[in-house]
C-alpha positions as a Markdown table, in Angstrom:
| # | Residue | x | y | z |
|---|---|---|---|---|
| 1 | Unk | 22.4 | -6.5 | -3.2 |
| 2 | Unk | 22.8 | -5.0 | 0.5 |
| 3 | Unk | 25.1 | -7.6 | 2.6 |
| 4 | Unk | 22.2 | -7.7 | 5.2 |
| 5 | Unk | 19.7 | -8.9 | 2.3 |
| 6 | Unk | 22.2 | -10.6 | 0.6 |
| 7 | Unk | 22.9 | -13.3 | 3.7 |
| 8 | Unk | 19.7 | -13.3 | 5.0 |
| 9 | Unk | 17.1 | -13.8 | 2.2 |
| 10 | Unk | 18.5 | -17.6 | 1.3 |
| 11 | Unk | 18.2 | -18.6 | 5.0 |
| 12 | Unk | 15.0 | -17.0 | 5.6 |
| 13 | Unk | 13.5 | -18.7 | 2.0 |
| 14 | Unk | 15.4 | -21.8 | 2.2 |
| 15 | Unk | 14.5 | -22.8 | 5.9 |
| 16 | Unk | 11.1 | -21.2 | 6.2 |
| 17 | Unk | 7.4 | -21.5 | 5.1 |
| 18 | Unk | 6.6 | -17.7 | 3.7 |
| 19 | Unk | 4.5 | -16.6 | 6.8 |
| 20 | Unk | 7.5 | -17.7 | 9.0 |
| 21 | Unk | 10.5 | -16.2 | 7.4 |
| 22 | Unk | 8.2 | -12.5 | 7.1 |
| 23 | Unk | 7.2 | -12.9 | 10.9 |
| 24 | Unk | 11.1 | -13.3 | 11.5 |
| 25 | Unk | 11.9 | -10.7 | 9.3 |
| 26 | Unk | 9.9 | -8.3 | 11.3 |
| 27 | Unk | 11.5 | -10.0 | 14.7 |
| 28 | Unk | 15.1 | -8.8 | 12.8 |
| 29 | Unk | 13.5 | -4.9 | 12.5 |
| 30 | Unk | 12.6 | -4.8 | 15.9 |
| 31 | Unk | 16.5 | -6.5 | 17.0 |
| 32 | Unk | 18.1 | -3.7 | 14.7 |
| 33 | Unk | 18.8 | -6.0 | 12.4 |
| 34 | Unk | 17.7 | -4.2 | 9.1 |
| 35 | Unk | 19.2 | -1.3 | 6.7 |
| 36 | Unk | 20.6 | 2.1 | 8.3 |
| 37 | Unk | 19.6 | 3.4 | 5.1 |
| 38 | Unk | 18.6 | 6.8 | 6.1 |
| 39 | Unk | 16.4 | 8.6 | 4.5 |
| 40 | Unk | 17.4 | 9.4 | 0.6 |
| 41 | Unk | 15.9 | 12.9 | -0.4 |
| 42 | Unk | 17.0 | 15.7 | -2.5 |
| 43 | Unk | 15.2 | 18.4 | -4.3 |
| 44 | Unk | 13.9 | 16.2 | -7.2 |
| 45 | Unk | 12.3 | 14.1 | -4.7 |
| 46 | Unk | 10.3 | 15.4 | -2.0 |
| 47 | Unk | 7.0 | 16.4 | -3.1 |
| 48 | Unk | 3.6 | 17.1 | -0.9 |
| 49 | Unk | 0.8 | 13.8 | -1.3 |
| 50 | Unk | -2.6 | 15.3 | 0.0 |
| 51 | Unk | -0.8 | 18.1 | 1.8 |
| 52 | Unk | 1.8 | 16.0 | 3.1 |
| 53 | Unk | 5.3 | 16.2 | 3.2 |
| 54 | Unk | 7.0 | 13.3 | 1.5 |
| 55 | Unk | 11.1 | 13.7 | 1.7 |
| 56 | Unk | 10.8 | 11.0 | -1.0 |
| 57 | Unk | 7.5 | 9.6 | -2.4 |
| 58 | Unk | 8.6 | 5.7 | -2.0 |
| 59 | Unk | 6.3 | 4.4 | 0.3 |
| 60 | Unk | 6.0 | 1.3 | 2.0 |
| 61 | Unk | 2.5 | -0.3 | 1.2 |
| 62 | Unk | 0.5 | -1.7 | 3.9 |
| 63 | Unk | 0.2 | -5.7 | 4.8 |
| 64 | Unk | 4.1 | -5.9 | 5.7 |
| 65 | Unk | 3.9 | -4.6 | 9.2 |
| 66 | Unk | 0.3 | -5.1 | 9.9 |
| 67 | Unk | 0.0 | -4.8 | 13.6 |
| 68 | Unk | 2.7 | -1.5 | 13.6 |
| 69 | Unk | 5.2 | -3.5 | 15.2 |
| 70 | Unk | 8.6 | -2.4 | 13.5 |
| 71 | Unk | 7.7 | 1.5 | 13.0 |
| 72 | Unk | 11.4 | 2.4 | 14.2 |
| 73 | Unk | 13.4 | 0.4 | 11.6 |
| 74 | Unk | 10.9 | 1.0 | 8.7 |
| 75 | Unk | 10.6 | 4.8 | 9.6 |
| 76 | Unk | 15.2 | 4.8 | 8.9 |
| 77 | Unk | 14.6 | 1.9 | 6.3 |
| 78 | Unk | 14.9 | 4.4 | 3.0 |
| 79 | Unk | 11.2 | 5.0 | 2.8 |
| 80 | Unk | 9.1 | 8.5 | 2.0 |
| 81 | Unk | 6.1 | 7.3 | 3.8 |
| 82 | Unk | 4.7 | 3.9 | 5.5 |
| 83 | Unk | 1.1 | 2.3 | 5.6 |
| 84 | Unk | 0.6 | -0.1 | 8.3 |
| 85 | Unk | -2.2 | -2.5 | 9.0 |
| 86 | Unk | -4.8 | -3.3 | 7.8 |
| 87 | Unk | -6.3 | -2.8 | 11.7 |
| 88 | Unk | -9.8 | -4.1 | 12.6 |
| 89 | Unk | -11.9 | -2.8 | 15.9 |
| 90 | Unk | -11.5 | -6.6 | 17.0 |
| 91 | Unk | -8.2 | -8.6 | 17.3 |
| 92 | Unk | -8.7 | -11.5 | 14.7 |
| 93 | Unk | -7.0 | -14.7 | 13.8 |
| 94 | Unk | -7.4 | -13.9 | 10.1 |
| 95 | Unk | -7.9 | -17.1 | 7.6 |
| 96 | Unk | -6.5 | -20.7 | 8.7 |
| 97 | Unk | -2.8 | -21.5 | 7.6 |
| 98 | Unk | -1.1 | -22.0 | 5.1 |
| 99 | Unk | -2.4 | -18.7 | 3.7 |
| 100 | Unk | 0.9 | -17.0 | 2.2 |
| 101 | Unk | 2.8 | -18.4 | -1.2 |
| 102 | Unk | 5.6 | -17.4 | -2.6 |
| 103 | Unk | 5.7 | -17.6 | -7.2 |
| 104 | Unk | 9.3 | -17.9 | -7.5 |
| 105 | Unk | 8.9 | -18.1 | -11.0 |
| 106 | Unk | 6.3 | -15.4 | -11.3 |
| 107 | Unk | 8.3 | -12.9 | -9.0 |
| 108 | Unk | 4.9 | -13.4 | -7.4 |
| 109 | Unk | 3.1 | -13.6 | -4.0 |
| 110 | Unk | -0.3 | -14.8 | -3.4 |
| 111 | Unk | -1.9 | -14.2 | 0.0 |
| 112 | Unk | -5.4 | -15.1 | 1.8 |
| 113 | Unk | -4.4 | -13.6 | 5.2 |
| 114 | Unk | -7.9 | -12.2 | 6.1 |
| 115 | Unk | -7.1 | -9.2 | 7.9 |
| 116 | Unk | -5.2 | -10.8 | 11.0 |
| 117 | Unk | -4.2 | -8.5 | 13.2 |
| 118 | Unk | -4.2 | -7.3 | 16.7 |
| 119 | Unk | -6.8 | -5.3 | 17.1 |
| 120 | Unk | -7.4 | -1.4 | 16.7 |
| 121 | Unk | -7.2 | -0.7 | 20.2 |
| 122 | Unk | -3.4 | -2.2 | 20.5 |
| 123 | Unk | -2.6 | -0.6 | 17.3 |
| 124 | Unk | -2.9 | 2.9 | 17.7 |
| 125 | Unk | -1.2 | 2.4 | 21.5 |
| 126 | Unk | 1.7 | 1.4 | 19.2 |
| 127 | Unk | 1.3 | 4.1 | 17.0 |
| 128 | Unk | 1.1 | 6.8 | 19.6 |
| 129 | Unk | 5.0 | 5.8 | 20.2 |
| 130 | Unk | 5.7 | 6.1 | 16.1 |
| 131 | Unk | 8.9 | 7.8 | 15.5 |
| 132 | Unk | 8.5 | 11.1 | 14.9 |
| 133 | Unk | 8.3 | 13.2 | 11.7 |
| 134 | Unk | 7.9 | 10.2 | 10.2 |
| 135 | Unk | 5.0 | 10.1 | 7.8 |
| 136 | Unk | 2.7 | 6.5 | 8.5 |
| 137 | Unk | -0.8 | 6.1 | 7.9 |
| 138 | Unk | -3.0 | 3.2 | 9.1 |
| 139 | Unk | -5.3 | 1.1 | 6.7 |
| 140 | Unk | -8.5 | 0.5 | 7.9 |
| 141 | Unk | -10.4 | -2.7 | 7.8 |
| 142 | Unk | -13.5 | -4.2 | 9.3 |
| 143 | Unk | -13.9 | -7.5 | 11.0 |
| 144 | Unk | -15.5 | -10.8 | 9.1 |
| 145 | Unk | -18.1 | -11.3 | 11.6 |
| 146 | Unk | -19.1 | -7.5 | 11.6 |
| 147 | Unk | -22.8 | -6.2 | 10.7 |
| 148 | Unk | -21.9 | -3.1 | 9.8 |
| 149 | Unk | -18.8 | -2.7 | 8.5 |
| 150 | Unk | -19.2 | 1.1 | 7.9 |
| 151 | Unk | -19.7 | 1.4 | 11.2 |
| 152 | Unk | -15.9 | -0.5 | 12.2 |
| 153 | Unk | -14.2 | 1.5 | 9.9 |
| 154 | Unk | -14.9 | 4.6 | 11.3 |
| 155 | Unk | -14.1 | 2.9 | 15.0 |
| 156 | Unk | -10.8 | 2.2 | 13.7 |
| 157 | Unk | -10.5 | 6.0 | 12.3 |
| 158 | Unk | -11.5 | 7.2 | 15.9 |
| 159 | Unk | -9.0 | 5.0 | 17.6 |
| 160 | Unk | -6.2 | 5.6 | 15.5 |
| 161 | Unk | -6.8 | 8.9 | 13.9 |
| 162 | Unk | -4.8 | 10.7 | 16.3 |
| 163 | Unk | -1.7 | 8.9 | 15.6 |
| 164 | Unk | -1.3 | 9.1 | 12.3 |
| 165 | Unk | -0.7 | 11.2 | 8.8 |
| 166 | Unk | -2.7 | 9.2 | 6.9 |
| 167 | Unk | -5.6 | 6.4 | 6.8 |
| 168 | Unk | -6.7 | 5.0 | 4.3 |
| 169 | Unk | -10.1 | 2.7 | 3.6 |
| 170 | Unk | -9.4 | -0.5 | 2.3 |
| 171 | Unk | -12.5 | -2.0 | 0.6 |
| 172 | Unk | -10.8 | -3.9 | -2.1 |
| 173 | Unk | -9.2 | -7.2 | -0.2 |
| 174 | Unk | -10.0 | -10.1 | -2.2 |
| 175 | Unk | -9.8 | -12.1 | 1.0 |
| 176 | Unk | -12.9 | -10.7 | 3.3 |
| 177 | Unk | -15.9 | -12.3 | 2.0 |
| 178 | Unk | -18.1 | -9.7 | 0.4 |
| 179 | Unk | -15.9 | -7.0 | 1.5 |
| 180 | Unk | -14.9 | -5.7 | -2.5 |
| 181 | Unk | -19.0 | -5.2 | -2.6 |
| 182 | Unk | -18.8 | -2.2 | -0.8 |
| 183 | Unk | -16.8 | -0.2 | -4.0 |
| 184 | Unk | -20.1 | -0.5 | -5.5 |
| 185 | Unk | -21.8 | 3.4 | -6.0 |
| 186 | Unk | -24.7 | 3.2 | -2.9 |
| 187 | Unk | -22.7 | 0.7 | -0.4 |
| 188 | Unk | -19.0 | 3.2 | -1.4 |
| 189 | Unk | -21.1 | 6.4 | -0.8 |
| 190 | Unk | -22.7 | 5.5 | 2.6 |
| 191 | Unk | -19.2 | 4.2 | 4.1 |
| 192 | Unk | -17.1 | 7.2 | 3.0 |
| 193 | Unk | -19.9 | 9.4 | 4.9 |
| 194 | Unk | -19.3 | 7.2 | 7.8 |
| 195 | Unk | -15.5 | 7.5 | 8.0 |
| 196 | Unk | -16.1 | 11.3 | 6.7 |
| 197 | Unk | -18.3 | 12.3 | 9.9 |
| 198 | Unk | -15.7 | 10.6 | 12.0 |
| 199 | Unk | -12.7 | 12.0 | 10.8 |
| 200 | Unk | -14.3 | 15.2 | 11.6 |
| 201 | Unk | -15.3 | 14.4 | 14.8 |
| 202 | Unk | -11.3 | 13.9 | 15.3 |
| 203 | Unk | -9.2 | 17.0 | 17.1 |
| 204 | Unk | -6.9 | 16.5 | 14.1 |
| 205 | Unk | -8.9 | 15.2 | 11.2 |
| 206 | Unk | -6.5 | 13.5 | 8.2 |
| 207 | Unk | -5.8 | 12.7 | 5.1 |
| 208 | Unk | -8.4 | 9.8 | 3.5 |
| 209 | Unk | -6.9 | 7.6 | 1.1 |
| 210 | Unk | -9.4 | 4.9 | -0.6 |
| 211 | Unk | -7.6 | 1.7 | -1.9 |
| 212 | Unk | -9.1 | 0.3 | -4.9 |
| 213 | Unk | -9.4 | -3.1 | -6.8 |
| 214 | Unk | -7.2 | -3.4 | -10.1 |
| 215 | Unk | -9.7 | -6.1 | -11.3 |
| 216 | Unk | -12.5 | -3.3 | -11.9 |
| 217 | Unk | -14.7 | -2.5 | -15.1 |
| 218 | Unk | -14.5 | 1.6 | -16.7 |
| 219 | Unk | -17.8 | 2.2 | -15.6 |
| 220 | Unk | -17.0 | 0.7 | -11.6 |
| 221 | Unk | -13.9 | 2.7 | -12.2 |
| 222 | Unk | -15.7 | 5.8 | -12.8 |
| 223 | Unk | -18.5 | 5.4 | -10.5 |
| 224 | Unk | -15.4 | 5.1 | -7.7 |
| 225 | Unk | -13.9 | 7.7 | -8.7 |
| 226 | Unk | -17.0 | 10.4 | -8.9 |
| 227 | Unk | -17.7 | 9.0 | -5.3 |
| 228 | Unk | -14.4 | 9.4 | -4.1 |
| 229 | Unk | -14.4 | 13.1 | -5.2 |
| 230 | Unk | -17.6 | 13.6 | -3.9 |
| 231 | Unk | -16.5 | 12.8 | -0.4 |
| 232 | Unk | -13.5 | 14.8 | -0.8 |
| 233 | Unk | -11.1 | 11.7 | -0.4 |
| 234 | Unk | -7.6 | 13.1 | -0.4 |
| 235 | Unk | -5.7 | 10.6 | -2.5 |
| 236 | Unk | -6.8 | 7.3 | -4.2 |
| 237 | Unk | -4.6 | 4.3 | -4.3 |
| 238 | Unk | -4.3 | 1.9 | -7.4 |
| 239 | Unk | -4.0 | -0.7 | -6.9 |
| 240 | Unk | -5.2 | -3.9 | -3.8 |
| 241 | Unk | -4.4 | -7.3 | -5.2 |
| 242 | Unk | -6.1 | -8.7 | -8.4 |
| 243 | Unk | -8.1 | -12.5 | -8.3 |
| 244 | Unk | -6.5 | -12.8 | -11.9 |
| 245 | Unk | -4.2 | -15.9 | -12.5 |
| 246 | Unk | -3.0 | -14.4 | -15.9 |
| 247 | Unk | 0.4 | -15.4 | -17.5 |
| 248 | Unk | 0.9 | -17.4 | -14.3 |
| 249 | Unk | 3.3 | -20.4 | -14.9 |
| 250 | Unk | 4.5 | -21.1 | -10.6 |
| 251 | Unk | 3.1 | -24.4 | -9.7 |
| 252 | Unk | 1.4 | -22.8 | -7.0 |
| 253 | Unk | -1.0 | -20.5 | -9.2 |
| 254 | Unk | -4.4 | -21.9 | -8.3 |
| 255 | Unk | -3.6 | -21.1 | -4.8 |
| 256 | Unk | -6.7 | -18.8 | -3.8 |
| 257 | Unk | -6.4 | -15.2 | -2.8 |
| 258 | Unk | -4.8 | -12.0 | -4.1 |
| 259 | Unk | -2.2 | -12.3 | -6.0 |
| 260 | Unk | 1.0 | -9.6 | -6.0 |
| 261 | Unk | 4.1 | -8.9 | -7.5 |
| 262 | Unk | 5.6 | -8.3 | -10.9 |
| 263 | Unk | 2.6 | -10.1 | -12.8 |
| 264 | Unk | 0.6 | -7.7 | -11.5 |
| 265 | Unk | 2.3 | -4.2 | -12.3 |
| 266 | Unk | 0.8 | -3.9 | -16.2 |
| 267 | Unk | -2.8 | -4.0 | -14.7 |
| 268 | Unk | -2.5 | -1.8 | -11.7 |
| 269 | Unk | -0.8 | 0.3 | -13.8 |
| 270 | Unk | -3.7 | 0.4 | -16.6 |
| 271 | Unk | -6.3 | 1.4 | -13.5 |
| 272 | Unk | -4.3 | 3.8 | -12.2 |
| 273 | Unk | -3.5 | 5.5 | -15.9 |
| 274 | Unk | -7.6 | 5.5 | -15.9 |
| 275 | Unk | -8.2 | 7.3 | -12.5 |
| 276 | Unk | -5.5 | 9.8 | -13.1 |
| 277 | Unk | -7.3 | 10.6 | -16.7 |
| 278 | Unk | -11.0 | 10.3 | -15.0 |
| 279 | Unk | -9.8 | 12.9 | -12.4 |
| 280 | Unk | -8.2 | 15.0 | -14.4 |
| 281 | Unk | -5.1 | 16.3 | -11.2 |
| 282 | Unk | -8.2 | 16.9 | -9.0 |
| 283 | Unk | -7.6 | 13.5 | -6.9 |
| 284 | Unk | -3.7 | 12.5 | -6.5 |
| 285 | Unk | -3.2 | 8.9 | -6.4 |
| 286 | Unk | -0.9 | 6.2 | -5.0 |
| 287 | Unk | 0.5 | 3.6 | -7.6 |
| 288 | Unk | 1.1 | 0.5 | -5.6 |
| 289 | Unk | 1.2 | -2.8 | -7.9 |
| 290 | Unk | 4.2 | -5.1 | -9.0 |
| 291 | Unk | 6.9 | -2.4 | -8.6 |
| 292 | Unk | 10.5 | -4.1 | -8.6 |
| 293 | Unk | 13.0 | -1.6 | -9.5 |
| 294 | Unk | 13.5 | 2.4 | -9.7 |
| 295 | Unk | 12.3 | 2.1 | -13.3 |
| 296 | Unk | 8.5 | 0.5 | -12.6 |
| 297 | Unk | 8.3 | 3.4 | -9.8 |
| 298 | Unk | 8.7 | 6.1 | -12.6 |
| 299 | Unk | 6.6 | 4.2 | -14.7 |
| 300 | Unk | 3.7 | 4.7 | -12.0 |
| 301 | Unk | 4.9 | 8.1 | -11.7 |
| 302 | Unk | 4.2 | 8.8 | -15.3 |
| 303 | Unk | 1.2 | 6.9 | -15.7 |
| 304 | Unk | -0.3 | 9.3 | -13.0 |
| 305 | Unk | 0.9 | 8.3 | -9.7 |
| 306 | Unk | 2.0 | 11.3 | -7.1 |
| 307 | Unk | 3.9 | 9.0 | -5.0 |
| 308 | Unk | 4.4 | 4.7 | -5.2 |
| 309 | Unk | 4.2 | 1.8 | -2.7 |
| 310 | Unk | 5.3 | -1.6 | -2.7 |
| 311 | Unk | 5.7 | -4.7 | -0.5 |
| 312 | Unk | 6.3 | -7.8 | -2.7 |
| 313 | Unk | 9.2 | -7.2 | -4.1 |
| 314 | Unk | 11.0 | -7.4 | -0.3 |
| 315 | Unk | 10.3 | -10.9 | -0.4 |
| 316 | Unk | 12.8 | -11.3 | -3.2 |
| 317 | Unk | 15.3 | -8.5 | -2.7 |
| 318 | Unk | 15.4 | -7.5 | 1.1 |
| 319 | Unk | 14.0 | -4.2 | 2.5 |
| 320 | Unk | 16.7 | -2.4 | 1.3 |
| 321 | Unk | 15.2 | -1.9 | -1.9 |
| 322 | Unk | 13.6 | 1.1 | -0.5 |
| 323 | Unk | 16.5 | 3.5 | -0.7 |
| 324 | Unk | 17.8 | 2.1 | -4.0 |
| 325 | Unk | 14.3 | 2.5 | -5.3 |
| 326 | Unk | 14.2 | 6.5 | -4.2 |
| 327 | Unk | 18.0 | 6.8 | -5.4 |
| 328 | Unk | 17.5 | 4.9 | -8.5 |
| 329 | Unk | 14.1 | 7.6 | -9.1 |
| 330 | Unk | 16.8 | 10.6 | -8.2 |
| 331 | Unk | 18.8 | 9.4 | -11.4 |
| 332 | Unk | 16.1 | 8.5 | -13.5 |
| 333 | Unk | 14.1 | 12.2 | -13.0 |
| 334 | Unk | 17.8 | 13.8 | -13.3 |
| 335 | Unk | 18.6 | 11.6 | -16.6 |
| 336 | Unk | 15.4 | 13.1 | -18.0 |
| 337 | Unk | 15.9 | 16.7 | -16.7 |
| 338 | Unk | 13.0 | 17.1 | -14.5 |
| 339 | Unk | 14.0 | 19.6 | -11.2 |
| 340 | Unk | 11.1 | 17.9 | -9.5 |
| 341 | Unk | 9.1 | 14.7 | -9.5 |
| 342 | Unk | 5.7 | 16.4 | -9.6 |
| 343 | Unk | 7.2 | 17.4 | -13.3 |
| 344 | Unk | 7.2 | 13.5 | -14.4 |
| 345 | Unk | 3.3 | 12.5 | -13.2 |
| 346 | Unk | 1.0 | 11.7 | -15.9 |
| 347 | Unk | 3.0 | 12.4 | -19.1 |
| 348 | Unk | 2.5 | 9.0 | -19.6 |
| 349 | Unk | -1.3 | 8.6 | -18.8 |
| 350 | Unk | -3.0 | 8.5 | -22.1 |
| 351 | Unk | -0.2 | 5.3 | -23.1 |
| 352 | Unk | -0.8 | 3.5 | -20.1 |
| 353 | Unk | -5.1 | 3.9 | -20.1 |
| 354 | Unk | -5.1 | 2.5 | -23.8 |
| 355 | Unk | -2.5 | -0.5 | -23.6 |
């Protein structure tokens, strides 16, 4: 374990409630505090993700730096690419505390955070300073209170678009009432022509990722997906959260919300196996899901990811993890003779879709 990680996760757990100690971890970014881990790369590892160029595809999923605060740090922390967010037109509060868990005996997180955050408007002022050449996309969410929640994702888009590689629309938080409703096929198809017509009303229109549920039927699967290609998304991510409490045994279990981490990477991973089959290469996707080591990242890889994200697994071994994710991958992919990582996605689709 990195000396920075390895003296600073006890005190941060030990002293700290779980929204606390990630609120100072951020404050220790920001202070220079985290990993000089530059930015591990080699020819195996950078690939293109929806016409991006990844110099590794370990990405940094969104929810850890949700109001783009630490950009900086994160952009030298080891990572290919980083989400940030998810941003809202409106600053809100987000659900009342306590509203993060930590299932130390689950390798587990549970959260009900409700899309706090600052506000689109302060967001994308912060991500017009991003580092640059570094590759960071904004997810895109839409306020409780809203009417028309179509309508504040695409605000969001227009805010932000210019500053960012990526943005992706987040319809499958388990903890915005009625917000999974909208990956239904009529409510999915409206909204991506929404955020569609204004990302091409943007001087620099990009990427679209969609994030997706892992708790999702075939048929809701394949309905997203045809939609998805419809509206020429550029990349699909698998998988948000799931509202399962499966193989639980952490005392704090029942806690409601979307539950993340290691119990979670077997499911995501079964969705994403499905996509990648239902879209036969046409649609890359994101694997994002439990991943806790270089291994479950070239599991994801094989099951039909392009490129992985993860965010849980920091809580229990530092944001270092990053680089010795995209190093560990280097090994693996050279272990198993592949000159390039593209080389390794799907061979294990058809395994993964049928376990």
């Amino acid at each position: 374990m990195r000396a920075i990680d390895r003296l600073g996760l006890p005190v941060l757990r030990g002293l700290f409630d779980p929204e606390t100690a990630h609120g100072l971890a951020l404050k220790a970014l920001r202070l220079g505090l985290g990993p000089a881990s530059g930015l591990p790369s080699s020819p195996r590892l950078r690939t293109r993700l929806a016409g991006l160029d990844l110099p590794n595809p370990i990405g940094l999923a969104a929810g850890f730096d949700k109001n783009a605060t630490a950009l900086p740090a994160l952009a030298h922390a080891g990572f290919g690419f980083v989400e940030v967010g998810a941003a809202t037109p409106l600053p809100q509060p987000g659900n009342p505390k306590p509203r993060l868990f930590r299932l130390d005996a689950d390798r587990a997180a549970i959260n009900r955070f409700g899309f706090n955050n600052d506000g689109a408007v302060a967001i994308a002022g912060r991500l017009a300073a991003r580092p640059r050449g570094a590759v960071i996309g904004l997810n895109l969410g839409a306020n409780k209170t809203s009417i028309d929640r179509a309508a504040d994702f695409a605000r969001v888009l227009t805010l932000a678009g210019p500053h960012v590689s990526f943005a992706t629309v987040n319809v499958s938080s388990p903890n915005t009432e009625k917000l999974r409703d909208l990956q239904g096929r009529d409510a999915l198809d409206a909204l991506l022509g929404r955020v569609m017509k204004a990302n091409a009303g943007l001087v620099r229109p990009v990427p679209i990722f969609l994030k997706i549920a892992p708790d999702l039927t075939d048929a809701e699967l394949a309905e997203i997906c045809a939609v998805a290609e419809d509206h020429g998304i550029a990349a699909l991510i698998a998988t948000n959260t799931t509202l399962s409490r499966e193989g639980l045994t952490d005392p704090r279990k029942e806690e409601a919300g979307g539950l993340s981490g290691r119990p979670l990477f077997a499911r995501s991973t079964t969705i994403l196996a499905k996509a990648a089959l239902l879209t036969g290469g046409r649609l890359p996707l994101v694997g994002v899901g439990g991943i806790a080591s270089a291994e479950d990242a070239y599991a994801k890889i094989r099951a039909g990811a392009s490129a992985v994200q993860f965010y849980t697994a920091m809580v229990f071994g530092g944001i270092g993890l990053a680089a010795e994710f995209a190093r560990g991958l280097d090994a693996l992919l050279a272990r198993d003779g592949f000159a390039n990582v593209t080389e390794a996605v799907g061979l294990d689709a058809e395994r993964w879709a049928n376990a």
